[in-house]
N, CA, C and O atoms as a CHARMM CRD file, in Angstrom:
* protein
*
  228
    1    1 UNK  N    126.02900  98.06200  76.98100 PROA 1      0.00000
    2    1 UNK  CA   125.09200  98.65100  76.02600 PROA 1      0.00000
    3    1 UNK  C    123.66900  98.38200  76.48900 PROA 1      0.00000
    4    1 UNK  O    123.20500  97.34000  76.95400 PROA 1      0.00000
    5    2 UNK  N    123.06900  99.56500  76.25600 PROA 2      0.00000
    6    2 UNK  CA   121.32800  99.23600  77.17900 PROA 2      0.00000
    7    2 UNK  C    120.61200  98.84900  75.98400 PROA 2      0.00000
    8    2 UNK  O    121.10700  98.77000  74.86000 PROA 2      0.00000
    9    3 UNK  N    119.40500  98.61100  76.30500 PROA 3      0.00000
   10    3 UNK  CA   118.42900  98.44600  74.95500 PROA 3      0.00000
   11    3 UNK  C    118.09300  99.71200  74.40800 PROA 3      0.00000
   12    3 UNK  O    117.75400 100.76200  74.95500 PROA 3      0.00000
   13    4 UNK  N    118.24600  99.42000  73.29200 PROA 4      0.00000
   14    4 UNK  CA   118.23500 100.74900  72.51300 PROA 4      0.00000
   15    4 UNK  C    116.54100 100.74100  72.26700 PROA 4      0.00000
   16    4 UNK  O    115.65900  99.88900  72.37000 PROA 4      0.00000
   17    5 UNK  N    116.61400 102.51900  71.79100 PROA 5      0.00000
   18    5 UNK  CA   114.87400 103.08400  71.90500 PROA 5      0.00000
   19    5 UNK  C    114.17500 102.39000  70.55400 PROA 5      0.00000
   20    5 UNK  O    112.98500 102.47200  70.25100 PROA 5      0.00000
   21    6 UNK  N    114.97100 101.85700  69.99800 PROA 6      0.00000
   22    6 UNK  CA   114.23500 101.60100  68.68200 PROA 6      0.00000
   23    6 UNK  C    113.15900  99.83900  69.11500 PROA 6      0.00000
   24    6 UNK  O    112.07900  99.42400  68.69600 PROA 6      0.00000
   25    7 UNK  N    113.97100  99.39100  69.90900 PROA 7      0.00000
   26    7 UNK  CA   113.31100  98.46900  70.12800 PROA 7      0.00000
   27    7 UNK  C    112.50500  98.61800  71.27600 PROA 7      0.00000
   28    7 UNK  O    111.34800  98.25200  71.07400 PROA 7      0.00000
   29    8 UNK  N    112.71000  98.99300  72.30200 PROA 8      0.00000
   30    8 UNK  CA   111.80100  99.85200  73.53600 PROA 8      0.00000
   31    8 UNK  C    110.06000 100.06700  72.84700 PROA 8      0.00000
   32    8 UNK  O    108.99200  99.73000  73.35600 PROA 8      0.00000
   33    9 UNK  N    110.40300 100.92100  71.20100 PROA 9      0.00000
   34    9 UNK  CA   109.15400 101.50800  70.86500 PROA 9      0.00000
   35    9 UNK  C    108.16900 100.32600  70.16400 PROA 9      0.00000
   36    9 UNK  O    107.12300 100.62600  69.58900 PROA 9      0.00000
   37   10 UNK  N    108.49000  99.41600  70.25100 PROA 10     0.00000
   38   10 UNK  CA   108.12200  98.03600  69.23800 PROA 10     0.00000
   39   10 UNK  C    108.16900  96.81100  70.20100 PROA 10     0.00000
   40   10 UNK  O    108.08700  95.68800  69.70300 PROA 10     0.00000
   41   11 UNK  N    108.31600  96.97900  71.76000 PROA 11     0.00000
   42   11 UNK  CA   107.89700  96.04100  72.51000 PROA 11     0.00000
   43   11 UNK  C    107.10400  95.95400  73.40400 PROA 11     0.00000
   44   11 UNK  O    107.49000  96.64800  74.34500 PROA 11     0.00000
   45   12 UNK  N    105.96400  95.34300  73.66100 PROA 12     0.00000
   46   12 UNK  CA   104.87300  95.32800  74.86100 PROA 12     0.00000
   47   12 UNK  C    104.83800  94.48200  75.49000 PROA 12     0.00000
   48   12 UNK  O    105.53400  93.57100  75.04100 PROA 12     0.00000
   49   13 UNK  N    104.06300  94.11600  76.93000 PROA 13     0.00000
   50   13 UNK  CA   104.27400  93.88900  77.96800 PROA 13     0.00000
   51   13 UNK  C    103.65500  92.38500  76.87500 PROA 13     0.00000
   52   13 UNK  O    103.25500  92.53400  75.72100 PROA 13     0.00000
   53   14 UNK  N    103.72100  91.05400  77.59200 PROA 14     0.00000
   54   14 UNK  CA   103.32800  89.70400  76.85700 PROA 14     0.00000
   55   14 UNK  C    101.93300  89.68200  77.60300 PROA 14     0.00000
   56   14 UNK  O    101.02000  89.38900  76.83000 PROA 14     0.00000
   57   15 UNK  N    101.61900  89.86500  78.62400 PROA 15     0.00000
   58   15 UNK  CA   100.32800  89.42400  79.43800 PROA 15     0.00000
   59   15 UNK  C     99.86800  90.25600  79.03100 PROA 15     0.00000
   60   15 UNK  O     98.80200  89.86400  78.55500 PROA 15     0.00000
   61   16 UNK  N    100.03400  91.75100  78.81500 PROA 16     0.00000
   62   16 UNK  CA    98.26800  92.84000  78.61000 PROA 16     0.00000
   63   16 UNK  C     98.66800  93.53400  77.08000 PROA 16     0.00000
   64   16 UNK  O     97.79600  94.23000  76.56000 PROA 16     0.00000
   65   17 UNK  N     99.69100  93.39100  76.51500 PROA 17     0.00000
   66   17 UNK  CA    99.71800  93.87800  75.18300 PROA 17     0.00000
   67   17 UNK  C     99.77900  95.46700  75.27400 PROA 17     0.00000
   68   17 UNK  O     99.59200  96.18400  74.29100 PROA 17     0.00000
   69   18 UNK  N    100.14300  96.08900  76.93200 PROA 18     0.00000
   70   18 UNK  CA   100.88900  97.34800  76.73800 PROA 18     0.00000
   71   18 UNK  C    101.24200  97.69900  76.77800 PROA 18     0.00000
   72   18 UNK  O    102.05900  96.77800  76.77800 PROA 18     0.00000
   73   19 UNK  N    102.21600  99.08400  76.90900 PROA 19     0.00000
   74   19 UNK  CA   103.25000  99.80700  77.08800 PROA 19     0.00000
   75   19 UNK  C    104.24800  99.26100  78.00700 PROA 19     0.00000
   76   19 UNK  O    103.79100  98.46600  78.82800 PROA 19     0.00000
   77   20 UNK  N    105.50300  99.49900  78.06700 PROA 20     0.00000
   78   20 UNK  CA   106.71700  99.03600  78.75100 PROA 20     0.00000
   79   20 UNK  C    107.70000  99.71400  78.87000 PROA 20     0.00000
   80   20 UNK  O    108.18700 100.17500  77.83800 PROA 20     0.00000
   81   21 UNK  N    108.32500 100.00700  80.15500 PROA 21     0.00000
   82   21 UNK  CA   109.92100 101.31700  80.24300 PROA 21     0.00000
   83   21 UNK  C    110.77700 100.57500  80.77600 PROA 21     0.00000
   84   21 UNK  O    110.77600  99.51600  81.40300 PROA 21     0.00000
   85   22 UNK  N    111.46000 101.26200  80.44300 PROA 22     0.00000
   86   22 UNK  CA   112.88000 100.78900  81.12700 PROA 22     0.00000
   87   22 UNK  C    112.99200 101.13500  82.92300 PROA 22     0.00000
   88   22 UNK  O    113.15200 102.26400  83.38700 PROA 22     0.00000
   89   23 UNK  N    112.91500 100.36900  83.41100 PROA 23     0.00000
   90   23 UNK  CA   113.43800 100.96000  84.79800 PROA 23     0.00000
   91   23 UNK  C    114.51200 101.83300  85.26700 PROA 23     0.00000
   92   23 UNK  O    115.52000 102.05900  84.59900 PROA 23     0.00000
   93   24 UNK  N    114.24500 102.40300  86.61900 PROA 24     0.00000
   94   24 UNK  CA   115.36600 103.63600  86.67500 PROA 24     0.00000
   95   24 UNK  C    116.81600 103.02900  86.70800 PROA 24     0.00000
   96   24 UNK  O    117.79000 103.74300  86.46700 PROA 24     0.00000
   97   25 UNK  N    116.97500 101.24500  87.11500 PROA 25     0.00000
   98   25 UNK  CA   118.32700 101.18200  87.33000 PROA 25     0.00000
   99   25 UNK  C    118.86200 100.25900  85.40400 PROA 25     0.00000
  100   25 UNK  O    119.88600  99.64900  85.09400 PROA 25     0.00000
  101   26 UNK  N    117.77200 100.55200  84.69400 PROA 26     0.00000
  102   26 UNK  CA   117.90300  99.84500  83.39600 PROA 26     0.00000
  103   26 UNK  C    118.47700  98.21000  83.32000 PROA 26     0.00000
  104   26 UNK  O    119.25500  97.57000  82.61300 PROA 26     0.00000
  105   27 UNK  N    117.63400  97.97100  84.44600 PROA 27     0.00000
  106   27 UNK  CA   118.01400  96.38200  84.50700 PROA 27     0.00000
  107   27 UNK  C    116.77500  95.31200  84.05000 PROA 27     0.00000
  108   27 UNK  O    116.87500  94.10400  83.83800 PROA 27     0.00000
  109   28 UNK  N    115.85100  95.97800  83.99100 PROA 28     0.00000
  110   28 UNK  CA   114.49800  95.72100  83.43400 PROA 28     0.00000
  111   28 UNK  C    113.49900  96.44400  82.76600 PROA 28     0.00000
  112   28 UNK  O    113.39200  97.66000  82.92800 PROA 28     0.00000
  113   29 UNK  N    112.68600  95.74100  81.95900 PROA 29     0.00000
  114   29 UNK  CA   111.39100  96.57100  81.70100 PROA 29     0.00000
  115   29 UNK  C    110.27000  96.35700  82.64200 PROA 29     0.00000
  116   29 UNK  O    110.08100  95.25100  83.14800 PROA 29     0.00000
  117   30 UNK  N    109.34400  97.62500  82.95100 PROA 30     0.00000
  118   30 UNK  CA   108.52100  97.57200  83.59800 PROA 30     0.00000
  119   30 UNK  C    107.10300  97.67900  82.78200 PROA 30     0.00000
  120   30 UNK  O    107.05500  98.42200  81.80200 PROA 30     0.00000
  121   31 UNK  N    105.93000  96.92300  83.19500 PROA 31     0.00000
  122   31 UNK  CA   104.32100  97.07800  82.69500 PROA 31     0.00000
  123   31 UNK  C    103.79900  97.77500  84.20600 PROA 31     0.00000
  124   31 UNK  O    103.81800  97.12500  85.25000 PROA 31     0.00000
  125   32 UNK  N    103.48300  98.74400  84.15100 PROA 32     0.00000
  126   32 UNK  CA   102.84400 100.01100  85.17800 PROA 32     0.00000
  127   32 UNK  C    101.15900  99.08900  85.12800 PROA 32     0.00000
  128   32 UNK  O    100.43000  98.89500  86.10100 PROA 32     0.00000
  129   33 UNK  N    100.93200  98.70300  83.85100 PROA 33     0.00000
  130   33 UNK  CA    99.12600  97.97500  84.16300 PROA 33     0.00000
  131   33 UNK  C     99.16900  96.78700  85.30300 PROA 33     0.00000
  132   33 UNK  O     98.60600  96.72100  86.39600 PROA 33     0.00000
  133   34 UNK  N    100.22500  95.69500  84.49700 PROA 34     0.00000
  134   34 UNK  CA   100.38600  94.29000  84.98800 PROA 34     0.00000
  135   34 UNK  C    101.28600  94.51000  87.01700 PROA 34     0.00000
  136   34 UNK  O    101.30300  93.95800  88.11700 PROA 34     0.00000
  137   35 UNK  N    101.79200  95.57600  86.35000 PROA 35     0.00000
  138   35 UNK  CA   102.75000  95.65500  88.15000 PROA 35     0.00000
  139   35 UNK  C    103.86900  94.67700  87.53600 PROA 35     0.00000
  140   35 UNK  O    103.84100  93.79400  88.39300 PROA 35     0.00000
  141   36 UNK  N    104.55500  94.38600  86.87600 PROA 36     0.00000
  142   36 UNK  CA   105.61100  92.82200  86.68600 PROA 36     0.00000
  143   36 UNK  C    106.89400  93.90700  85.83800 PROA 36     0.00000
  144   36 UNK  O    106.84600  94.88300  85.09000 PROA 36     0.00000
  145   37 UNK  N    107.87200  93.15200  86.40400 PROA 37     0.00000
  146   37 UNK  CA   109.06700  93.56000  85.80900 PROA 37     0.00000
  147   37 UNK  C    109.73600  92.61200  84.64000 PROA 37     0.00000
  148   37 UNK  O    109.42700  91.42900  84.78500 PROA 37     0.00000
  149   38 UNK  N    110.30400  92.79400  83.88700 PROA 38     0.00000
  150   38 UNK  CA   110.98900  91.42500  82.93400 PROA 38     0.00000
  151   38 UNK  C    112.69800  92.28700  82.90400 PROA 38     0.00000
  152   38 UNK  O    113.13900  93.38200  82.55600 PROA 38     0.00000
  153   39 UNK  N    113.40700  90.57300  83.70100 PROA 39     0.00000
  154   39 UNK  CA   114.47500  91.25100  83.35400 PROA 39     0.00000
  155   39 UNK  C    115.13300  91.41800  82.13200 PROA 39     0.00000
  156   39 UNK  O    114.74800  90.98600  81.04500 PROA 39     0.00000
  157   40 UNK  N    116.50600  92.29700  82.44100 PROA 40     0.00000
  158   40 UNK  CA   117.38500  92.07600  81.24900 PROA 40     0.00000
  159   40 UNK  C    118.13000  91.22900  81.39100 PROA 40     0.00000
  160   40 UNK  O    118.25400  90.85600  82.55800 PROA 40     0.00000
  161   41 UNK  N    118.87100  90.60200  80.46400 PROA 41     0.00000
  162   41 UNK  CA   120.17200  90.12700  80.62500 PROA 41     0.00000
  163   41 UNK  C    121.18500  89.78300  79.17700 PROA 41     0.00000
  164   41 UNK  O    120.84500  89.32900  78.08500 PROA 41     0.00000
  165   42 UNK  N    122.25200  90.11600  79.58100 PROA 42     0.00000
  166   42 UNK  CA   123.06800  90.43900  78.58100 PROA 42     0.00000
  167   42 UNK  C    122.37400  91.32100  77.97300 PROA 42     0.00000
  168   42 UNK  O    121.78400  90.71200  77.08000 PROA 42     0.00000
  169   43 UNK  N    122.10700  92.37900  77.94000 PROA 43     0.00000
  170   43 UNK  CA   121.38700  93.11100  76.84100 PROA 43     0.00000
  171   43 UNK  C    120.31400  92.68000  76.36700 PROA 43     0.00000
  172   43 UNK  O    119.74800  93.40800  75.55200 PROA 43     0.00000
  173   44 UNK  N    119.68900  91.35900  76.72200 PROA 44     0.00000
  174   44 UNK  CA   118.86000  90.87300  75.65600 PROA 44     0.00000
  175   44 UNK  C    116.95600  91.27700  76.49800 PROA 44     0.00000
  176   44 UNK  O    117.45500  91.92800  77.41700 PROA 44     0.00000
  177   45 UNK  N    115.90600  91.33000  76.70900 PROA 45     0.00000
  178   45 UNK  CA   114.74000  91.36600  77.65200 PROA 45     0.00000
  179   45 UNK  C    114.47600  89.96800  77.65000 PROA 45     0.00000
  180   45 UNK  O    114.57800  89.32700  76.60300 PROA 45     0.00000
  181   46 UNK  N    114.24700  89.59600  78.39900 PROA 46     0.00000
  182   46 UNK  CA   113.54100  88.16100  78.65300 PROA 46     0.00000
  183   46 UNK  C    111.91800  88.43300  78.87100 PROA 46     0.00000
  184   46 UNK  O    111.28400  88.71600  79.88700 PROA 46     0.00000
  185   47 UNK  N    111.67100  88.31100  78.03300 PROA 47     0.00000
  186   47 UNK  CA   109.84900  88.66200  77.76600 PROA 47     0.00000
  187   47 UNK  C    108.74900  87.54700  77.90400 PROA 47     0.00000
  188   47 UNK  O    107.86500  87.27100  77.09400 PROA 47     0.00000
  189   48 UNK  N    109.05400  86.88600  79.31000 PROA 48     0.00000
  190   48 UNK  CA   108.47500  85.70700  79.46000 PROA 48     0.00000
  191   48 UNK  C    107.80300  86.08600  81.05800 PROA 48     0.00000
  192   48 UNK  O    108.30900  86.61300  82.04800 PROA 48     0.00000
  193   49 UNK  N    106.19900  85.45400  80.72800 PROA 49     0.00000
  194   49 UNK  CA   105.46700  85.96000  81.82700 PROA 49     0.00000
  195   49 UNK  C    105.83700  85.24000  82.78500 PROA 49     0.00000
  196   49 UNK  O    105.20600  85.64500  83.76100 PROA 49     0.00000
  197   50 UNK  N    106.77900  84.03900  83.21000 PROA 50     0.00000
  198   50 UNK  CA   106.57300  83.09100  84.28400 PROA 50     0.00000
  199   50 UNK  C    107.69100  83.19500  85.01000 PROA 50     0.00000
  200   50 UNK  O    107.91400  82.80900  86.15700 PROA 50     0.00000
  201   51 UNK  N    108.71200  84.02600  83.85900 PROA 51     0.00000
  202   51 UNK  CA   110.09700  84.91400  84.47000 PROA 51     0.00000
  203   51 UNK  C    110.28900  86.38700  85.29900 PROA 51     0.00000
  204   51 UNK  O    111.23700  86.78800  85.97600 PROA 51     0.00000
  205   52 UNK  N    108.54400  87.24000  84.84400 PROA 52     0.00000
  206   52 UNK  CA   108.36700  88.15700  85.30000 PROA 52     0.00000
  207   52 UNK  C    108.80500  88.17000  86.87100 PROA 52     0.00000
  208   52 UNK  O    108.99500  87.14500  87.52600 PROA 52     0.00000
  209   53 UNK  N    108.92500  89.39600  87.32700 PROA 53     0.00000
  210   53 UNK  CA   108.92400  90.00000  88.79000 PROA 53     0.00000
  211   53 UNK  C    107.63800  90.51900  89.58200 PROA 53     0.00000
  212   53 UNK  O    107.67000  91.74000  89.72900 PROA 53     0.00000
  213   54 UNK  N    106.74600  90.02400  90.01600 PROA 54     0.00000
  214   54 UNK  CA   105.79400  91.13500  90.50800 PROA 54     0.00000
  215   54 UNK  C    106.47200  92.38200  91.21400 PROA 54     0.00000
  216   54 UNK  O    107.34800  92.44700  92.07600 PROA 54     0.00000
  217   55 UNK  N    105.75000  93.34500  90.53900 PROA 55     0.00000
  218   55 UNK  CA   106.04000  94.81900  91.84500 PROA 55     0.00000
  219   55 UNK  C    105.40000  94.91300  92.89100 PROA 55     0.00000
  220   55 UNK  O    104.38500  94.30300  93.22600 PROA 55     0.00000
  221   56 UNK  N    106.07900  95.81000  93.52000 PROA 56     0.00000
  222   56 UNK  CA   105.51600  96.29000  95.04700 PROA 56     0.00000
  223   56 UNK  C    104.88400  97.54000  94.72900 PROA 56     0.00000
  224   56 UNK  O    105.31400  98.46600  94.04200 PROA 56     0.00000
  225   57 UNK  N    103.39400  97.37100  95.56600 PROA 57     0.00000
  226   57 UNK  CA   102.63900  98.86400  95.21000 PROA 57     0.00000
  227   57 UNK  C    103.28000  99.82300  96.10500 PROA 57     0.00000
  228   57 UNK  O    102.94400 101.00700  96.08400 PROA 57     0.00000
């Protein structure tokens, strides 16, 4: 079960307070401002900046 949209629309990135998607393989959310990924696991987001992923530009 993925994260459902209801919560998607009611969660923001923790470091810049914006917007957040699901990635294409829905294993994380992505912040497009910050560049950082947060994974999932078990279904749940782990919304912790020190757990984040940096992206690759």
């Amino acid at each position: 079960m993925a994260v459902k949209k209801e919560l998607l629309d009611i969660l923001a990135c923790p470091k810049c307070k914006g917007d957040i998607k699901l990635n294409e393989s829905e294993n994380g959310l992505v912040c497009d401002t910050c560049r950082l990924m947060y994974h999932i696991k078990d279904d749940i987001p782990i919304m912790l900046i020190d757990e984040a992923v940096t992206l690759q530009e």
